[in-house]
N, C-alpha and C positions, 0 to 999 in steps of 0.2 A: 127417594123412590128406588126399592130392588127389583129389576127385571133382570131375569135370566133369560137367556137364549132357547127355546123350544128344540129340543133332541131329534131325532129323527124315531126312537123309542118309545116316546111321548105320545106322539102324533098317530091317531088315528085310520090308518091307510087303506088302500086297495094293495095286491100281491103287487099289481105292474106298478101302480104309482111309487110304492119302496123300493123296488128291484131299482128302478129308473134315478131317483132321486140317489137313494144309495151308490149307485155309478160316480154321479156326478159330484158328491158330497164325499165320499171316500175312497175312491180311483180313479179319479184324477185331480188335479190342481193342489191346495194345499193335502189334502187325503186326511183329513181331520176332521171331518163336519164343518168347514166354512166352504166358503165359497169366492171362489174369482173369475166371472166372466169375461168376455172380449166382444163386445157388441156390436155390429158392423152394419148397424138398419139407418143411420144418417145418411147416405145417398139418397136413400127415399125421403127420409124427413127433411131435410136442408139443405138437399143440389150437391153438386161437382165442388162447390168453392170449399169445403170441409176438409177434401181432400191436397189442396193448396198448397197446404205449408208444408208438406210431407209427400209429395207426389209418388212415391213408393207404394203408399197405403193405399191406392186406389186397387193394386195388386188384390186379389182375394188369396194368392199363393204369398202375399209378403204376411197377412194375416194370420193366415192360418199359422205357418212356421211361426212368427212372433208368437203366437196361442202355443204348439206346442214345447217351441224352445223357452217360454216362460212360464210353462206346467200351471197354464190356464186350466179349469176348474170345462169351460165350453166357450163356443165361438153363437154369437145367435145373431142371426141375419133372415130375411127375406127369401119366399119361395124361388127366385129367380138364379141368385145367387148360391141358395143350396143346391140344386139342380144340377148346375153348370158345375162348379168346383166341389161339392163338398164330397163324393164319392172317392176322388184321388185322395180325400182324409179321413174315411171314415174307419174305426175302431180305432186312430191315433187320435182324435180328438173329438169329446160329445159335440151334438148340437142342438142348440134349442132355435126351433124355425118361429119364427115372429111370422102372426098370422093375419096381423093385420097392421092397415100405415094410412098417412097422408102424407101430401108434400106441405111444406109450409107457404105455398102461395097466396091463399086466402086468409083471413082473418082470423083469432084464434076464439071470436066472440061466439062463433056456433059450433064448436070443433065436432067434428066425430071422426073416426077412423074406420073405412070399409074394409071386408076382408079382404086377404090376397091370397091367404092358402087356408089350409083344411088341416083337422086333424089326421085325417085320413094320408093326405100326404104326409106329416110329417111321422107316423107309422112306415108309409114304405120309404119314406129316405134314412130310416133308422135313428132318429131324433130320439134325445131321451127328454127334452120338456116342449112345452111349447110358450111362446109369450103372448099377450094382447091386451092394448092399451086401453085404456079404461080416461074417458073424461069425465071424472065425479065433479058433476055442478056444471057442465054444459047442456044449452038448450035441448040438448041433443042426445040428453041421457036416457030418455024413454028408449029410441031405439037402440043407442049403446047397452043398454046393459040388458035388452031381450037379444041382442045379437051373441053379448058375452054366457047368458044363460044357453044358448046351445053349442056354444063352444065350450062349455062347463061339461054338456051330459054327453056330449063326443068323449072329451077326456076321461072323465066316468067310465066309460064304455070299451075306453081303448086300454084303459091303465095310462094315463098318460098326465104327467104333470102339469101343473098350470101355473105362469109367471102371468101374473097383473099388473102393466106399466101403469099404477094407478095416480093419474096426472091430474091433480085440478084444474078446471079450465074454462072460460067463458066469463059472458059480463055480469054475471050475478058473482063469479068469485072475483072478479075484481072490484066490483062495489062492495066486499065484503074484506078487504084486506089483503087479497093478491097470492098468486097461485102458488108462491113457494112460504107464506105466514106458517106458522104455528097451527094456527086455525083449519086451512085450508089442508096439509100434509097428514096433520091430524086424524080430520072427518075422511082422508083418500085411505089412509090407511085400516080403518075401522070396516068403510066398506068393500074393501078387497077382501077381508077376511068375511063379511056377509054376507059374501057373493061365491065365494067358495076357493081361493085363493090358493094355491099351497105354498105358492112365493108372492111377496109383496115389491116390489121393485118404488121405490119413491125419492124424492129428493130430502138433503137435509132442510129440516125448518128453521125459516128465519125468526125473528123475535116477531112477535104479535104487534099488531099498532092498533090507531085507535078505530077502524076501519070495521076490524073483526066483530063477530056478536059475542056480547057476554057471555063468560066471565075475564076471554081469553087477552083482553087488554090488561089485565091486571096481574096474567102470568109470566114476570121479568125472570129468566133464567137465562146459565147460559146455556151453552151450546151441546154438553151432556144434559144436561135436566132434561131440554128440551126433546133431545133424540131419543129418551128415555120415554118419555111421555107417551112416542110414538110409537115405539116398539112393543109398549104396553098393548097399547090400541089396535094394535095387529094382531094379538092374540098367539093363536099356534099357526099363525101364517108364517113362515120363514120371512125375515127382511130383507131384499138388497139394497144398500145406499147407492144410486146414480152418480157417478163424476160430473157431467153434464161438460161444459166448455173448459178447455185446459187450464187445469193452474199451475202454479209453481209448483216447486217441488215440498217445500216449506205447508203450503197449504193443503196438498195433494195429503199426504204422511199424515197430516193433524185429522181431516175428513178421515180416514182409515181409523187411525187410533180413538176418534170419538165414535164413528159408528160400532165397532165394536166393542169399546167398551159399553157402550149404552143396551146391548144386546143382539147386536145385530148377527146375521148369519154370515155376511159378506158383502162384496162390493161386484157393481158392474161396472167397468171404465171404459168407454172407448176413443172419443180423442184422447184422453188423458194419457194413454196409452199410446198409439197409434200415428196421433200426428208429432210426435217426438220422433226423429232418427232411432233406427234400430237399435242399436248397442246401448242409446238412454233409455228407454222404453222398456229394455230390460234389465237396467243396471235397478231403475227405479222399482219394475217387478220383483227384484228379489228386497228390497226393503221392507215393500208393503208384504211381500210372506212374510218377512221375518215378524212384523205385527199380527199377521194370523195366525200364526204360529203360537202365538200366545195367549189365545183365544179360543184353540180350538179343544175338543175331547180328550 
């Protein structure tokens, strides 16, 4: 299967939404058309203990510096946190305000995420995207995705990019083969670009099992075929592959190297990044440029 990467050329735009994307795609981070974020919304999604292993990182000034001393692409965090810190950083580094969250207390069988901020806000904090999580296949999609639809015609309205954390989630996708399958990463990425997308944010797909609805138990690839699949399925949405919980370094490099070969536009990391000591966190940053580097325009 050949999937190419979607250009920023290609793509259909509003003046604000290229001016914006174009910032962050090609003045700053790699400056190539990929992409490297530094995402810092886990205090809301998964408590203080995130923070742990790296007790530095609860910093939003150790953040930031890591973001610009590692020629991060944007830092995207929570209206709270932009607010309070991100003005002592703004023109050194984008940011994309994540405009909506939960904590992980409750169950993930009915998920939704309320909002926390506006486009509006992140216009006057000088944000060049915004993000908002999307749970494709929870109960709770009716009102998730009327809620995503006016945070669609904000962004319209303002020029303003739109990042889709599009998560599968709920007991319908686990009786269906489970929220990081083939299946499931698949059908999230399809509807982020349906819904109007201009970044897809998803995790890599695991192998289908027997769980999934036809045809996708009978699609044995591996780990490129499979991310290719996806990348198809997004369209001219830009992709970002999620890091999600730290890995090694061995497996960190290989996630990089398969999402972008498979088409991807870039990566978002943030334990990956983060809860590592400072001086690893960017020794490991300039490896993965040097694989975006290879990848870009």
């Amino acid at each position: 299967m050949d999937v190419k990467r979607p250009r920023l050329s290609e793509i259909e735009l509003s003046a604000g939404v290229r001016t914006r994307l174009h910032r962050i795609l090609y003045e700053f981070g790699p400056k190539n058309g990929t992409l490297l974020i530094l995402p810092i919304d886990q205090g809301l999604e998964h408590g203080p203990e995130d923070f742990f292993s790296n007790p530095d990182s609860s910093s939003m000034d150790y953040i930031f510096k890591l973001a610009i001393e590692g020629n991060f692409s944007a830092v995207a965090c929570h209206i709270g946190l932009a607010e309070q810190y991100y003005p002592k950083y703004a023109g050194r580094m984008p940011l994309v305000l994540k405009l909506n969250g939960k904590t992980n207390i409750p169950s993930d069988a009915n998920a939704f995420s309320p909002l926390t901020g506006t486009v509006e806000d992140a216009v006057r904090l000088g944000a060049d995207a915004v993000g908002y999580t999307l749970f494709v296949g929870s109960p709770k999609q009716d009102a998730d995705i009327a809620q995503l639809n006016k945070v669609r015609q904000d962004c319209r309205r303002f020029g303003m990019p739109l990042i889709v954390w599009s998560y599968p989630r709920g007991s319908a996708i686990d009786e269906k083969g489970g929220k990081d399958s083939l299946y499931a990463v698949d059908y999230a990425a399809r509807v982020a670009e349906e819904l109007g997308a201009n970044i897809v944010k998803i995790n890599m797909p695991k192998p289908p099992n027997e769980k999934c609805p036809k045809p996708y138990p009978s699609i044995q690839e591996d780990d490129l075929a499979r991310m290719k699949r996806v990348v198809k399925s997004a369209g001219k949405s830009l992709v970002l592959v999620s890091g999600g919980s730290k890995l090694g370094d061995e497996d960190l490099l290989h996630k990089v190297e398969t999402a972008m070969q498979a088409g991807a536009t870039g990566i978002i990391f943030g334990r990956n990044m983060w809860q590592r000591e400072k001086k690893d966190a960017l020794e490991i940053t300039k490896k993965v440029h040097a694989i975006l580097k290879k990848y870009g325009d």
